[in-house]
N, C-alpha and C positions, 0 to 999 in steps of 0.2 A: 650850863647852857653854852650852845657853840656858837662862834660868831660866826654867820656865813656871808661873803658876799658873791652874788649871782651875777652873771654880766648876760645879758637876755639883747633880743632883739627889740622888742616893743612892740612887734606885727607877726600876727601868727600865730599858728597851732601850737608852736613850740613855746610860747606863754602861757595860753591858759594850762597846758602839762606842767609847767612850774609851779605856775597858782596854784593848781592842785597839790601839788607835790609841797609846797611852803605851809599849807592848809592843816596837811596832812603830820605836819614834821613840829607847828605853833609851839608845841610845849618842848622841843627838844633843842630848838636853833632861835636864835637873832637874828634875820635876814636882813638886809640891805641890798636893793636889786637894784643894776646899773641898765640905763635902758639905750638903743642905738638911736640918733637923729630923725628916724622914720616912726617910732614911737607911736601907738595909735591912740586914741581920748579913750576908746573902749578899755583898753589896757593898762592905760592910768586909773581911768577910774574902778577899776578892779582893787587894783593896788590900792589906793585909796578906799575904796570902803573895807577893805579889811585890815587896815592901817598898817600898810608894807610899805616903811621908808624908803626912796630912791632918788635916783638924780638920772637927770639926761647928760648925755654925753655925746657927742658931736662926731663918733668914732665909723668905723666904715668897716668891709669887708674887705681885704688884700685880692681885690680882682686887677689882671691885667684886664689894658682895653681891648676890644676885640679885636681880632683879625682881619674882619673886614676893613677896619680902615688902614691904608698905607699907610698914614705917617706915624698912627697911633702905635703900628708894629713895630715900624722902624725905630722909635723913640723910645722901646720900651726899656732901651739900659736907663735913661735917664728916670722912667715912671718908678722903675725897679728901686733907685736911690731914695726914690722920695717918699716909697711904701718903708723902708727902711728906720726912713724918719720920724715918719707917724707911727712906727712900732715903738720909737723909743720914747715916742710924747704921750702915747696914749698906755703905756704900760709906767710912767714914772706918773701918769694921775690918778691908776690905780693903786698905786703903791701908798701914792698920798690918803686916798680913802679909808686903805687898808691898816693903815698906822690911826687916821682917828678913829674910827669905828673897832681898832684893833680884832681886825679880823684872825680867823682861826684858819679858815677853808677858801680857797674862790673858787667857785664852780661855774664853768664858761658856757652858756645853755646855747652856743650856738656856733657857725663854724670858723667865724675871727676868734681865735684860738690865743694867734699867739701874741698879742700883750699881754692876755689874762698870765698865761704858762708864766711869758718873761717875769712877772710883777712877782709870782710865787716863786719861784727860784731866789729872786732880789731878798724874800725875806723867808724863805726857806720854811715856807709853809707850803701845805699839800694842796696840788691843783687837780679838780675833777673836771674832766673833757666830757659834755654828751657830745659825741661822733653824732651828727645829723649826714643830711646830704651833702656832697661836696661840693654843691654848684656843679653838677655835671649834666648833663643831655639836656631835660626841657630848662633847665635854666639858663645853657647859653654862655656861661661866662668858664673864663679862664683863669684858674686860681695862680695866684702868684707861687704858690708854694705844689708843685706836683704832688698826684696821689703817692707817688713811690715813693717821694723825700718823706712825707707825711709817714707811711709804713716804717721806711726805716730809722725815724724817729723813735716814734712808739715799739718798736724792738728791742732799740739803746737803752731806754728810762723802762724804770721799774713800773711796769702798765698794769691796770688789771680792769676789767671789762664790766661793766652793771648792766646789765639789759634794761628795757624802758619798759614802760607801761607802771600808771600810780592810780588805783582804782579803789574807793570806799567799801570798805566791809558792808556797807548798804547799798551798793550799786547792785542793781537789778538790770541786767540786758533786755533791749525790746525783743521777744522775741521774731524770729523773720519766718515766712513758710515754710512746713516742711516739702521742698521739693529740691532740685539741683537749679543753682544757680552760681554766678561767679558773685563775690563781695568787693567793692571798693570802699576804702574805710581811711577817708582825708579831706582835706578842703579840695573843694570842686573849682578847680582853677588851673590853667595852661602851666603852673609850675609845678604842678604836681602830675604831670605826664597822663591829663584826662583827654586829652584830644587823641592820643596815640592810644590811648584806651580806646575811645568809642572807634577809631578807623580800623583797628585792631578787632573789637567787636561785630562792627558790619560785614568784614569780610568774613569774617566766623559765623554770620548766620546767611551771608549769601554761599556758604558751602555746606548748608545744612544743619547747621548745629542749631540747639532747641534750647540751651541752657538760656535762663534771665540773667538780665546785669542789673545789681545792685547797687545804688550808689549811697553812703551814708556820709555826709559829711555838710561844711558848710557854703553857700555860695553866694554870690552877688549877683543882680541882672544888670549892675552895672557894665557900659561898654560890648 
């Protein structure tokens, strides 16, 4: 058995794809899943009924502040020091975990990457990256770490790529009509670039076009 520990978000698609994927894996690993301070009840209680030990951790995403504000710009050498900090606090409580639970693997399920990396290097065990989105367009934010630097990272270190998708040998697809349509296939929500879909779509059908838009995924009418 492998020991793995996860570092997840707690909110998100990008967990229940875990969940499945730990479900999926029960007889082959030991998980330990670290979850981010936004953490949802839905998502613990997941964890919990399938008895997936974890802990919260109070960790954050390496975002500068935005642009818009002047002074947040201006300051950003000093935010830059103090993201430097929290890499080095929040990759030695990893390290800490990883020695009791004497992990094997940490695989970082989301896109604060680098204390998971830094902890595995510290003990010179293998770190898996799922590559998600970078925080770029509808999310708005500006990562501390450029997409370039990030490439030429992963150029240097011995990389190798797993594509996504974890689906039961019993999964049966609903099937959809047979006719032409476009498919959206994600949570229905402004960070997942559904507004620029539907403005996208209207002008595509005030020029004529006939195809349907599909939406599958999950939404709230909250807000």
């Amino acid at each position: 058995m492998i020991n793995v520990l996860y570092i997840a978000v707690g909110e998100g698609g990008s967990d229940q794809a875990l969940i499945t994927l730990i479900k999926e894996l029960k007889c082959k690993i030991r998980p330990y899943i670290i979850l981010g301070k936004l953490a949802s009840q839905s998502t613990i209680d997941k964890l919990k009924s399938e008895n997936i030990p974890y802990s919260i951790l109070n960790y954050d995403f390496f975002w500068y502040p935005s642009k818009r504000n002047l002074w947040n710009y201006i300051t950003r050498p000093i935010y830059a020091l103090k993201l430097k900090n929290k890499k080095k606090f929040f990759a030695k409580q990893i390290i800490e975990l990883s020695k009791q639970y004497k992990i094997d693997i940490i695989h970082t399920n989301s896109s604060a990457y680098q204390f998971g990396a830094t902890a595995a290097q510290a003990l010179k065990i293998p770190h898996i990256w799922h590559l998600r989105e970078y925080q770029s367009l509808d999310f708005g934010h500006s990562h501390a770490y450029s997409l370039p630097y990030l490439k030429k990272q992963l150029h240097e270190e011995n990389s190798t790529i797993i594509y996504d998708g974890v689906l039961r040998q019993s999964y049966k697809p609903k099937e959809l009509p047979k006719e032409e349509y476009f498919l959206f296939v994600g949570r229905i929500v402004k960070e997942k670039g559904i507004f620029s879909l539907l403005n996208s779509y209207k002008d595509y059908l005030l020029r004529g076009g006939t195809f349907k838009l599909i939406l599958g995924g999950n939404y709230s009418s909250e807000g």
